[in-house]
C-alpha positions as CSV (number, residue, x, y, z in Angstrom):
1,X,-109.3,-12.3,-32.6
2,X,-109.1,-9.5,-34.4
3,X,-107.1,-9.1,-38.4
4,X,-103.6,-8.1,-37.9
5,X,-101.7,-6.4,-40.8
6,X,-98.9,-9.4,-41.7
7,X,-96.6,-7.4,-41.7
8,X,-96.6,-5.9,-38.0
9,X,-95.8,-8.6,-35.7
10,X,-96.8,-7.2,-31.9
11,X,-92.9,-8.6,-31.2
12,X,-89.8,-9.2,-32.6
13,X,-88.6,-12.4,-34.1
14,X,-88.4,-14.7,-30.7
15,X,-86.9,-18.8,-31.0
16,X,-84.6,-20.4,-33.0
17,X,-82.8,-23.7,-33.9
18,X,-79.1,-25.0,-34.8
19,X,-78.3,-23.4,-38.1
20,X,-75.0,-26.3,-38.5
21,X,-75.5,-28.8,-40.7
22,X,-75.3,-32.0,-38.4
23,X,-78.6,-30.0,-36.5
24,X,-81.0,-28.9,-39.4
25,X,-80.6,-32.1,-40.7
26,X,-81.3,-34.2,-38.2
27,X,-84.0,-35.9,-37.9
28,X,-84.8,-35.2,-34.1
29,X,-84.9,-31.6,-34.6
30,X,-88.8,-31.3,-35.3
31,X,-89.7,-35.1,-34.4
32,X,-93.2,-36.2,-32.5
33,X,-91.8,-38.2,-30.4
34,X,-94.5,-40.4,-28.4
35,X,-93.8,-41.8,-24.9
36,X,-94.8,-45.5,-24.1
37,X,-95.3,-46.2,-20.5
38,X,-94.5,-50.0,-21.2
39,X,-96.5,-51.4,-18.1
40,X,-99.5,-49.2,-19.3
41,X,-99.6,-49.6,-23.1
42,X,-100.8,-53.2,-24.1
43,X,-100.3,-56.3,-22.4
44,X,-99.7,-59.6,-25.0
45,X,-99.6,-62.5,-22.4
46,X,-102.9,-61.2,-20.4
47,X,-100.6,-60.8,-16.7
48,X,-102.4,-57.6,-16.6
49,X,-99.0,-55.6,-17.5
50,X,-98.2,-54.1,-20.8
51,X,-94.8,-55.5,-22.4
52,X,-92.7,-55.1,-26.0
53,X,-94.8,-57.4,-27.8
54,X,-97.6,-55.3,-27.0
55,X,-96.3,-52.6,-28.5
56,X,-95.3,-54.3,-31.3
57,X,-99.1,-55.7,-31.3
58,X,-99.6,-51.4,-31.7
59,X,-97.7,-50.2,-34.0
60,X,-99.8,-49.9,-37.0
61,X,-101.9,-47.8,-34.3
62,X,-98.7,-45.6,-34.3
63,X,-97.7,-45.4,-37.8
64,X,-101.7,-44.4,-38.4
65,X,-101.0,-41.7,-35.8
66,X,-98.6,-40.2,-37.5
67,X,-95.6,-40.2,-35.0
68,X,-91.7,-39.9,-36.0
69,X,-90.3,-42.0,-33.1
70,X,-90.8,-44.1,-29.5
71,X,-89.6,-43.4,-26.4
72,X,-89.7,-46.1,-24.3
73,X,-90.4,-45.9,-20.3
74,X,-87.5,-48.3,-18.7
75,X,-87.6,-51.8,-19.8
76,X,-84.1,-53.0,-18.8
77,X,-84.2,-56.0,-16.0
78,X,-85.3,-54.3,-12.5
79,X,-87.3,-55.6,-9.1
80,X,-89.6,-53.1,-10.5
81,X,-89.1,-51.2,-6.8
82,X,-89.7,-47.8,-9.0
83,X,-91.3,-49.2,-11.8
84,X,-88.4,-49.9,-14.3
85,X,-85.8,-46.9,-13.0
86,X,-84.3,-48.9,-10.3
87,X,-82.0,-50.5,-12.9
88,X,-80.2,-54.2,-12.0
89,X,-78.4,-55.2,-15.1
90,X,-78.4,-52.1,-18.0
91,X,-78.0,-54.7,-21.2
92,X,-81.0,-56.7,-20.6
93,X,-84.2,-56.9,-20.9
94,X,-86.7,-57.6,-17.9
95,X,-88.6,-60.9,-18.1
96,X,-91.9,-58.7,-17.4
97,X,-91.3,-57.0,-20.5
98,X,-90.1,-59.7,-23.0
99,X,-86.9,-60.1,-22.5
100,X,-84.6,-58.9,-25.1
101,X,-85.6,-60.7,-27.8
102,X,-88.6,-58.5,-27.7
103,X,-87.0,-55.3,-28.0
104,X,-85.2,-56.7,-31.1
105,X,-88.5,-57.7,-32.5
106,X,-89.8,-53.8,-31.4
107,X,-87.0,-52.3,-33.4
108,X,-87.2,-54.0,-36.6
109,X,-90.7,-54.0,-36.5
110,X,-90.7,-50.1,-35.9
111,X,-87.8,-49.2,-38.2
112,X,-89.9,-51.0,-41.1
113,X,-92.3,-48.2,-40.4
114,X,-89.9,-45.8,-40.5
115,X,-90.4,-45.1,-36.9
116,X,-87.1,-44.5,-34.5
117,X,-86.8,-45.8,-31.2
118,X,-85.3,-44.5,-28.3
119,X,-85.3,-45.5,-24.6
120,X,-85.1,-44.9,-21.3
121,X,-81.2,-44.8,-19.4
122,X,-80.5,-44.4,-16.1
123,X,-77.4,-43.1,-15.3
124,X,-77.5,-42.0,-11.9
125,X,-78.4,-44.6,-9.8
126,X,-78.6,-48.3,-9.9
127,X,-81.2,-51.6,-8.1
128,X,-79.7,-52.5,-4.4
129,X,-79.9,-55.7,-6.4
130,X,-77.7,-54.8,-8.9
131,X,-74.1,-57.1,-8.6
132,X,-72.0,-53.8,-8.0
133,X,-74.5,-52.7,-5.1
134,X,-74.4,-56.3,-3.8
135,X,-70.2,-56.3,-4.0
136,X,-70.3,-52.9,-2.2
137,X,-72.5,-54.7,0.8
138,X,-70.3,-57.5,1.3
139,X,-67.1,-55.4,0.9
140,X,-65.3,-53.2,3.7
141,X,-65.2,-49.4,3.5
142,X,-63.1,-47.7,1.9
143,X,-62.7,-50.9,-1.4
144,X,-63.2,-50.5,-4.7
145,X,-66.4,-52.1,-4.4
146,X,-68.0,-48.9,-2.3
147,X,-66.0,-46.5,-4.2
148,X,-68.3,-47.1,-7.4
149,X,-71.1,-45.6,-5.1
150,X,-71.2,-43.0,-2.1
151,X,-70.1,-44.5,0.7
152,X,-69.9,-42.2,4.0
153,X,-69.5,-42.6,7.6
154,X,-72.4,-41.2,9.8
155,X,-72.5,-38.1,12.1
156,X,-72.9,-38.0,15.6
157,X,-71.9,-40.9,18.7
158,X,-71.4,-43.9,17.1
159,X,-72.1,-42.5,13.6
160,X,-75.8,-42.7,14.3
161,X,-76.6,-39.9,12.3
162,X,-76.7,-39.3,8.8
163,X,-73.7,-38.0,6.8
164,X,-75.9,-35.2,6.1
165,X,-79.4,-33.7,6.3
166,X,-80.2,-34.1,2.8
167,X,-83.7,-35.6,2.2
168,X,-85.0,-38.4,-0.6
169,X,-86.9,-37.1,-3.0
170,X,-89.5,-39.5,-2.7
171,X,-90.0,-38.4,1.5
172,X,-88.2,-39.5,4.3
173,X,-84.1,-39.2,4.0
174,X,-81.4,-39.7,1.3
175,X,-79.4,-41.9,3.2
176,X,-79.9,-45.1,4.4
177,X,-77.4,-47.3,7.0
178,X,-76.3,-50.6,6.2
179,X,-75.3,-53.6,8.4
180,X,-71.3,-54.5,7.8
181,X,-70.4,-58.1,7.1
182,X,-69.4,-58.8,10.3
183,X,-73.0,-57.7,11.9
184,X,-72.6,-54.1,13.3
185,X,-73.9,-50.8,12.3
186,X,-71.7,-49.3,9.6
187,X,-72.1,-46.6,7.0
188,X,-74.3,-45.2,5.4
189,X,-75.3,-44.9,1.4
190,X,-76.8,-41.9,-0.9
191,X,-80.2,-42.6,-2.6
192,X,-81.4,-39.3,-4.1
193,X,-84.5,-41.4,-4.6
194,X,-85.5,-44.6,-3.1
195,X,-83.7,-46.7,-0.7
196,X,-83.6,-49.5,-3.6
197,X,-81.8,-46.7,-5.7
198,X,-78.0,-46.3,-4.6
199,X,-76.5,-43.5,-6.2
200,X,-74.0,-44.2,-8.3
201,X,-70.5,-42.3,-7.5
202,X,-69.6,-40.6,-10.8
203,X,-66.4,-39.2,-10.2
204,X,-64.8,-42.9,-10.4
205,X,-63.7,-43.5,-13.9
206,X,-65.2,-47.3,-13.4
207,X,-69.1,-46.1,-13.6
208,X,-68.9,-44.1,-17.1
209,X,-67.0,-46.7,-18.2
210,X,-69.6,-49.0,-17.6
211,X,-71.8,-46.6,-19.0
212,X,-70.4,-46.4,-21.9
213,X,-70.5,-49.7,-22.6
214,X,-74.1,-49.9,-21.7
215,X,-74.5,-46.9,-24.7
216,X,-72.8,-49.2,-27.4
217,X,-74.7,-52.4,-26.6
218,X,-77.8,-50.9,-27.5
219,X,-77.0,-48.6,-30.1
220,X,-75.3,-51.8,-31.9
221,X,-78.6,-53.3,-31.6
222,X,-80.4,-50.4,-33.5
223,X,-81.2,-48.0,-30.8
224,X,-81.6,-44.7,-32.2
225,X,-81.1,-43.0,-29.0
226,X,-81.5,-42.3,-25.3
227,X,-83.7,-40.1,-22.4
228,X,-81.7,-39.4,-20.0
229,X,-83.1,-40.1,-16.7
230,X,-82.4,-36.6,-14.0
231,X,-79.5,-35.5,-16.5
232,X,-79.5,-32.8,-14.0
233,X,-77.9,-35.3,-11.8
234,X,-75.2,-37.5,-11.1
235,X,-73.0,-35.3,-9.9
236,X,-72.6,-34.0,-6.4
237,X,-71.1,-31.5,-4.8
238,X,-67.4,-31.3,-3.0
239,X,-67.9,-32.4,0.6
240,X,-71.9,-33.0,0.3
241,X,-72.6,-29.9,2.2
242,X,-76.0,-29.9,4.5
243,X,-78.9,-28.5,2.5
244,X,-79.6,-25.0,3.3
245,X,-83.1,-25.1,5.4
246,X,-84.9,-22.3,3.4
247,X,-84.4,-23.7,-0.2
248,X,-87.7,-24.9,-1.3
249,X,-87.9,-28.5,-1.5
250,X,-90.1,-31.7,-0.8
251,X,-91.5,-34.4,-2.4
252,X,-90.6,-34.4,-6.2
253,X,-89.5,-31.1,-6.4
254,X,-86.4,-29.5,-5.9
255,X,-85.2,-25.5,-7.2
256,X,-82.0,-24.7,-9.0
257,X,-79.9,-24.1,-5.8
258,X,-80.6,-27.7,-4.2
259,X,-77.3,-29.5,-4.4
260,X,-78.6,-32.5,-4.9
261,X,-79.0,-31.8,-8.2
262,X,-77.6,-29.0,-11.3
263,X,-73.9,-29.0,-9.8
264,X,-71.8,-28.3,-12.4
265,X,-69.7,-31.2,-12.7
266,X,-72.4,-32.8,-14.7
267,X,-71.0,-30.9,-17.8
268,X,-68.1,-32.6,-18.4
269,X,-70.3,-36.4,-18.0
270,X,-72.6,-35.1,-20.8
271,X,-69.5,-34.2,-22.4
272,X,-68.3,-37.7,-22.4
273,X,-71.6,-39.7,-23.0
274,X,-71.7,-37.2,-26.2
275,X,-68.2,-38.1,-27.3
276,X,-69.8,-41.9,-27.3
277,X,-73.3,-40.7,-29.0
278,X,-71.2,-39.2,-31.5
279,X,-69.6,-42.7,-33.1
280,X,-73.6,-42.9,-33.7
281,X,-74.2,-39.5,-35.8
282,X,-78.1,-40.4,-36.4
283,X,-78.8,-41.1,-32.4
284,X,-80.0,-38.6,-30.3
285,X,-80.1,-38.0,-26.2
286,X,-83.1,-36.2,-24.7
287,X,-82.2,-34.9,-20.9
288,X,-84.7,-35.0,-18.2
289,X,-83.5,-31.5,-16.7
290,X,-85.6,-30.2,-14.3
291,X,-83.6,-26.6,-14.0
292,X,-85.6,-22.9,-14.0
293,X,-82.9,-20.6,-15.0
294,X,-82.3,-20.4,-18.4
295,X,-78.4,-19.5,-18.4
296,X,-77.9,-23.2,-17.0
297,X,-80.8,-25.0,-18.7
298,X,-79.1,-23.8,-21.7
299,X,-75.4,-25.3,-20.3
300,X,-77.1,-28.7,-21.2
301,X,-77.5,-28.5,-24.8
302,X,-74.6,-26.7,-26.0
303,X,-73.2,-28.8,-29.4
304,X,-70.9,-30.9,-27.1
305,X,-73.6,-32.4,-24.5
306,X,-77.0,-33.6,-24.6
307,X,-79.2,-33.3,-28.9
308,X,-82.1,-32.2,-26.9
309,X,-83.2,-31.0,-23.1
310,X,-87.1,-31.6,-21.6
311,X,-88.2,-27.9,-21.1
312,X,-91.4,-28.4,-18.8
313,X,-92.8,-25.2,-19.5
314,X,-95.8,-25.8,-21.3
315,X,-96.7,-28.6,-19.2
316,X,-96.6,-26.3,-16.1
317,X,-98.3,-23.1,-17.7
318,X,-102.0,-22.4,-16.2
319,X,-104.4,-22.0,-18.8
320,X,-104.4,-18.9,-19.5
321,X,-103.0,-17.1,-22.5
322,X,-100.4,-14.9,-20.5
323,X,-99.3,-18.5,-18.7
324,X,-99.5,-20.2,-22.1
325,X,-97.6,-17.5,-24.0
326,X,-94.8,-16.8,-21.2
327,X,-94.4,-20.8,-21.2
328,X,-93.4,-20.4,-24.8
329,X,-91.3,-17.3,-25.1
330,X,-89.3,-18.8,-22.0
331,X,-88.8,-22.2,-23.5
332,X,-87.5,-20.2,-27.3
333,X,-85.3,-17.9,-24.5
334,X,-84.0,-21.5,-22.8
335,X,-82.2,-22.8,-26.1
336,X,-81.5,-19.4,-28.0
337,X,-78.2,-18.9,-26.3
338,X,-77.1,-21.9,-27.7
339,X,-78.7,-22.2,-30.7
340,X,-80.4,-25.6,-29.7
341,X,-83.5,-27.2,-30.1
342,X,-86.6,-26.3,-28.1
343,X,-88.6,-29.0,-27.0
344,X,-92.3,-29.5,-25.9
345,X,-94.8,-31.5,-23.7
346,X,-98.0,-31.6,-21.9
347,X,-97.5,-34.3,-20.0
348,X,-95.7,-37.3,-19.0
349,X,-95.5,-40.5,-16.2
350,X,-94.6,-38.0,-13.6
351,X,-97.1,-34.9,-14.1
352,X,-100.8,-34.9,-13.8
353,X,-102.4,-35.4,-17.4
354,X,-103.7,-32.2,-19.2
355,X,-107.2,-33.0,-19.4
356,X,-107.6,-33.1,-15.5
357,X,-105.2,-30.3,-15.0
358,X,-107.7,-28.1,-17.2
359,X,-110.3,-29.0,-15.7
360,X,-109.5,-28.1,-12.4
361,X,-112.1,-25.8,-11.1
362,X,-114.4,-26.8,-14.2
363,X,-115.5,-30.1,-15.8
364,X,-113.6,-32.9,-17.2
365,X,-115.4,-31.6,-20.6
366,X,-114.1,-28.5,-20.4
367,X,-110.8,-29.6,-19.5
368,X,-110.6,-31.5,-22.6
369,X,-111.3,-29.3,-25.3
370,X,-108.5,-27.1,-23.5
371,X,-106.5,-29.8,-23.8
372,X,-107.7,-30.1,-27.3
373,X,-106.9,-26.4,-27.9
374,X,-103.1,-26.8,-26.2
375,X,-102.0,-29.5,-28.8
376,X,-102.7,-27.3,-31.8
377,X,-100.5,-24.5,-29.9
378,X,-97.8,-27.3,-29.3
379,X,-97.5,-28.9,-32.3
380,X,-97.7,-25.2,-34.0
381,X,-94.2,-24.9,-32.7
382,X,-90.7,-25.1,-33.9
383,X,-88.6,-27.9,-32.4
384,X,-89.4,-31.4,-30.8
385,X,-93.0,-32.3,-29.1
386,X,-93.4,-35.2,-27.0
387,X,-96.7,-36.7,-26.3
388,X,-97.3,-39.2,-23.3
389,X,-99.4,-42.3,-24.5
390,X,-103.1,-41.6,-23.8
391,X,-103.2,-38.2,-24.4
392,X,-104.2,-38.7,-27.8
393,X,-107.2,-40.1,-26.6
394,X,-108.2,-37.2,-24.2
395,X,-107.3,-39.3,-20.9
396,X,-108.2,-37.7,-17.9
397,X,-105.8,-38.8,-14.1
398,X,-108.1,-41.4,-12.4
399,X,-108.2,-40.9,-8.5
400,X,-107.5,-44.8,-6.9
401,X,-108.4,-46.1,-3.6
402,X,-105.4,-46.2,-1.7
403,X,-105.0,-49.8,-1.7
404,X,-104.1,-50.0,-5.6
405,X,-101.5,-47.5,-5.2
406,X,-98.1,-48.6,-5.8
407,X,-95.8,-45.6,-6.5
408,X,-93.0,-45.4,-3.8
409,X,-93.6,-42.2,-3.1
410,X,-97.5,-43.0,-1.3
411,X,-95.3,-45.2,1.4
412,X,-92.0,-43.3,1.7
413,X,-94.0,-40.2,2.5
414,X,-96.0,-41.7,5.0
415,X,-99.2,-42.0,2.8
416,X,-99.3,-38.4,2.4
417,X,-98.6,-38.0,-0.8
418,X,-100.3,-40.2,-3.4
419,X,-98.0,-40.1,-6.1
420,X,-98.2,-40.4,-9.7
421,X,-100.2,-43.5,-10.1
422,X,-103.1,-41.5,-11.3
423,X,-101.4,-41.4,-14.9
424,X,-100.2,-43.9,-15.7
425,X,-103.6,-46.4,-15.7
426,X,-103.0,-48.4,-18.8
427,X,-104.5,-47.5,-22.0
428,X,-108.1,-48.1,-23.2
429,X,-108.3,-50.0,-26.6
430,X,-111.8,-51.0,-27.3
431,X,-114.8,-52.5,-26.0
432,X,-117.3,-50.7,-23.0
433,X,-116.1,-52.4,-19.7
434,X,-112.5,-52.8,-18.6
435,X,-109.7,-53.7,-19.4
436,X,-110.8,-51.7,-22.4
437,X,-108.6,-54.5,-25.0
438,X,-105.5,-53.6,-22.9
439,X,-105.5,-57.0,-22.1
440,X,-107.0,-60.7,-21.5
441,X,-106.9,-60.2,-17.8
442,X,-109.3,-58.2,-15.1
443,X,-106.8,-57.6,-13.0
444,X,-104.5,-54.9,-14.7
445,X,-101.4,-53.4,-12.8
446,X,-103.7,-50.3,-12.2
447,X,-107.4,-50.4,-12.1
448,X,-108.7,-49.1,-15.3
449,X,-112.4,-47.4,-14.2
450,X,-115.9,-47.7,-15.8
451,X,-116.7,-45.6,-18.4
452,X,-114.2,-45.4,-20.7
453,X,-115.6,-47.3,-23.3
454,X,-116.2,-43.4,-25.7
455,X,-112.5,-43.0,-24.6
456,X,-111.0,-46.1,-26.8
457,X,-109.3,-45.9,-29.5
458,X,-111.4,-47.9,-31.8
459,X,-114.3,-45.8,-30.8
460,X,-112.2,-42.3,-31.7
461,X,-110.9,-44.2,-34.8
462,X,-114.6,-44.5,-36.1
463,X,-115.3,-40.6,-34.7
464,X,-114.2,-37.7,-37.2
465,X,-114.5,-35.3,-34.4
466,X,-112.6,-37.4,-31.7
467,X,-109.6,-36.3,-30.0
468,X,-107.5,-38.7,-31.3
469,X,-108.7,-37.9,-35.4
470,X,-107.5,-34.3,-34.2
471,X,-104.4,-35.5,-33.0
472,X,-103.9,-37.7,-36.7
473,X,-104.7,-34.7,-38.7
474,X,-102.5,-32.4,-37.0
475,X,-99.6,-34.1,-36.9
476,X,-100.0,-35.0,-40.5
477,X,-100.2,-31.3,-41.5
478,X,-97.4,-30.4,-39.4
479,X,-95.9,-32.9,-41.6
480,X,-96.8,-32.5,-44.8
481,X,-97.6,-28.6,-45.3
482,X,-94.9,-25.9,-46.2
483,X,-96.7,-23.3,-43.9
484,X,-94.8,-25.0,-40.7
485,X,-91.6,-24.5,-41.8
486,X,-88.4,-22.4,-39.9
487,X,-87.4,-21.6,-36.5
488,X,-88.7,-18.5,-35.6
489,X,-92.0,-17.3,-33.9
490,X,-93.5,-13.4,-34.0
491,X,-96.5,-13.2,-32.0
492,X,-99.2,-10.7,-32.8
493,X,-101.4,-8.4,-30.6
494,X,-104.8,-10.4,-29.8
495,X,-107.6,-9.6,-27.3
496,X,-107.5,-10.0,-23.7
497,X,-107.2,-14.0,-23.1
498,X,-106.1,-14.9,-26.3
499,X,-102.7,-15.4,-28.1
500,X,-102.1,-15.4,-31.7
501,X,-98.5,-16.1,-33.0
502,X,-96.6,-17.2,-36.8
503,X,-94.2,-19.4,-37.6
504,X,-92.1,-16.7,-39.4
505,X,-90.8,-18.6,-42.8
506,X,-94.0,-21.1,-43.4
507,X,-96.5,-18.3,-42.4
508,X,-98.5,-20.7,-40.2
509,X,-100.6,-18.8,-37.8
510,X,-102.0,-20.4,-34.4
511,X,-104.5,-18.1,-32.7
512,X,-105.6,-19.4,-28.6
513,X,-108.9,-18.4,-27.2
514,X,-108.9,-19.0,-23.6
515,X,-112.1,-16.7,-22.7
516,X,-115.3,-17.8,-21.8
517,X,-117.2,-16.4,-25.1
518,X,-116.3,-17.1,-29.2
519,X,-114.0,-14.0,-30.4
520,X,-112.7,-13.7,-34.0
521,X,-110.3,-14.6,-35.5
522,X,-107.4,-13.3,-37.5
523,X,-107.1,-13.4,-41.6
524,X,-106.5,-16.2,-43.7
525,X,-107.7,-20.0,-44.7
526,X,-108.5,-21.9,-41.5
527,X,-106.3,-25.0,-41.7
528,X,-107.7,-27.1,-38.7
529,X,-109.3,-26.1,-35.3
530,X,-110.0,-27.9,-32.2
531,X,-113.6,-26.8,-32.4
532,X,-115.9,-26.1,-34.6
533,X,-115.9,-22.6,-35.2
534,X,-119.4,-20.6,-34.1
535,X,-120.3,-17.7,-37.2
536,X,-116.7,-17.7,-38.3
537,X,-115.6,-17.1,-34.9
538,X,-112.6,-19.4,-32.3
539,X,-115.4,-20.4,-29.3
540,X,-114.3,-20.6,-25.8
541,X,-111.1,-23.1,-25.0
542,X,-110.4,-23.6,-28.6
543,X,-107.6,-22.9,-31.0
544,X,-107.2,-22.9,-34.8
545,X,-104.7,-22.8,-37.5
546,X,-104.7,-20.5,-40.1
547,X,-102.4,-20.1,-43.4
């Protein structure tokens, strides 16, 4: 890639973390987090869905890998209408999953290794099945009952009409009209989501309350924290005013001007979940914030809200090294204000897995060692990195026949839109044919497909050169060597398609190819590269540490 004087950085000093005490210390502040999807990650009792024992069954897998805590897709008891976030009671454990006995058993069993656990919360909405939502059915408009969710009267003759035009974002509208007890047609409730997910109406003292008490009972169990389910949500704006036609919307997406979502009344409820995390000083909350401006990504991690916000950058940037490098400097730019914690992904339950992103246009092949090359640059970084289980082991999405799919948003959207079943097809474990060791029955939740059987990760643990011994290595040098030390980056001039950047205090360089042909590299002692390097030189789709 060219040598480059150490000294003359091609830009200033960009990034940088909490310099007060309670944030250099902590112990979230360069975690690797790695996110279980519990249906997809081992099943113990062979129904063909992963559950807590199963992960308990896994985690010398995880202390091998190297990883500094869990997070944990939603286990709490649910009809399982959205897979886990359609939440009926918040203090229990679902049946499906092990009941709570097994999350116990997960937490000592995981602590022992020195590994934290956090899991999933979902503050705003609930099940239709949960007791509140089945109060608020039986009870007349205008009670208690209904004031714990949004309640309205509908538009039009007769109120046949929605109270606004707001739509779901899972297709089809956000409001749904129930039947009063007496039998007639009566009003009608918000579900941001699914019809099975009332919103919850946070502006009544009785729901954080509730939530708060939900925060203690599993923090008193050894919970060392929380992701925060759309913690650009919850609250709504005064009136609920129509949606403007032009904003750009539609299924699972939304910009920072929908007012469904980012209204700024949702300060002041991270203000008071943090005045509850704080009675817990070593637990942490990680917000799902799905906000583009930086000004007001940043409102969400000031000291008194949420430890840590998702910043989907990375996971969104083409690869390209202009995409790759803007993805950074605008993630460093998101928390800088505020001197918070950046955080970093590739992928999770909701976005297409790297390896078939990369490959778009290409080969699967090809999409993996980019893939490959992008977890170097990631865990090269300052701050928090989050990995979605699987990706360690290089899984691709896996297109399904439409008769296995099962995410709500393939029916609300009228079979238009297939939805995000594609990855989240349970892990491969070991063995050539499925279910891959995932579990004792054929008939998994998701089909697992053929050919997997070089994907498992007893096969990559036997492989030096697998994508999962890459993934053990690296994180165990981000651990263990000086070189990754500080908050700052300075990048350096590199040749058309490549990046090259330093962690400015531990001197770690990471240099990207994303050309077609092997180019050189800068100065030093290669650490660790994604692929072998060709005469001294970083091939094609690769990346490489250097100290």
């Amino acid at each position: 890639m060219g040598v480059v004087n150490d000294q003359s950085p091609d830009a200033s000093a960009t990034g940088g973390s909490p310099d007060s005490p309670d944030t250099t210390a902590a112990w979230w502040s360069d975690a690797v987090f790695y996110q279980i999807y519990p249906r997809s990650f081992s099943d113990s009792d062979g129904d063909g869905v992963g559950d807590l024992p199963g992960v308990v069954d896994k985690l010398g897998y995880l202390e091998l890998l190297g990883v500094d805590a869990l997070w944990i897709s939603p286990v709490m008891r649910s009809p399982m209408a959205d897979h886990g976030y359609d939440v009926s009671d918040p203090r229990d454990i679902d049946p499906l999953f092990g009941g709570i006995a097994a999350l116990d058993a997960l937490i000592e069993e995981a602590h022992a290794r020195d590994i934290k656990v956090t899991m999933d919360l979902v503050p705003n909405h609930t099940s239709d099945r949960h007791p509140w939502f089945v109060e608020a059915l039986a009870a007349a408009p205008g009670s208690r009952e209904r004031e714990r969710y949004i309640f309205r009267d509908g538009r039009g003759e007769n109120g046949d009409e929605p109270p606004n035009n707001w739509p779901s974002i899972f297709g089809g509208p956000a409001w749904t009209r129930v039947t009063e007890p007496d039998g007639t047609p009566g009003q009608w409730y918000l579900h941001i989501f699914a019809a099975e997910q009332p919103d919850l109406n946070w502006e009544n003292d009785e729901v954080f309350e509730d939530l708060a008490t939900t925060l203690r009972f599993w923090l008193d169990r050894g919970v060392d924290g929380f992701r925060i389910d759309v913690a650009h949500g919850m609250a709504k704006p005064p009136g609920l005013p129509d949606m403007p036609e032009e904003l750009q919307t539609g299924l699972l997406i939304n910009d920072d001007d929908d007012p469904r979502f980012n209204n700024p009344g949702v300060h002041s409820i991270h203000r008071r979940i943090r005045a509850v995390m704080d009675e817990y000083p070593d637990a942490v909350t990680v917000g799902e914030i799905w906000v583009r401006d930086n000004t007001r990504f940043a409102e969400y991690v000031r000291p008194d809200e949420l430890h840590l916000g998702f910043n989907f950058r990375l996971a969104e940037a083409e690869f390209t090294a202009d995409s790759v490098r803007d993805a950074i400097e605008n993630s460093l730019e998101a928390v800088d204000s505020v001197r918070g914690v950046p955080t970093w992904t590739l992928s999770n339950h909701d976005v297409e897995r790297e390896v078939s992103r990369y490959a778009e246009g290409t080969t699967e092949a090809v999409g993996r060692d980019r893939a490959r090359a992008m977890v170097l640059v990631e865990l090269a970084l300052p701050g928090a990195v989050f990995l979605y289980n699987g990706s360690e082991l290089g899984m691709p999405n896996v297109d399904l026949p439409d008769s296995a799919l099962q995410d709500p948003v393939w029916e609300r959207s009228g079979h238009t839109n297939r939805g995000r079943d594609g990855c989240r097809i349970p892990v491969p474990w070991s063995g050539d044919t499925p279910p891959y060791g995932f579990s004792e029955s054929p008939d998994t939740w998701l089909p697992m497909p053929e050919g997997w059987g070089g994907l498992t990760a007893e096969a990559q643990l036997e492989d030096v050169d697998s994508t999962l011994s890459l993934h053990r290595l690296a994180i165990e040098l981000r651990r263990t060597r000086p070189e990754f030390a500080g908050e700052e980056v300075e990048w350096y001039g590199a040749p058309p398609g490549c990046l090259a950047f330093r962690r400015a205090e531990g001197r770690l360089v990471c240099a990207l190819n994303t050309t077609d042909g092997p180019v050189g590299l800068p100065g030093g002692e290669v650490l660790l590269s994604s692929a072998p390097l060709v005469d001294g030189r970083l091939p094609a789709n690769a990346a490489a540490w250097l100290v």
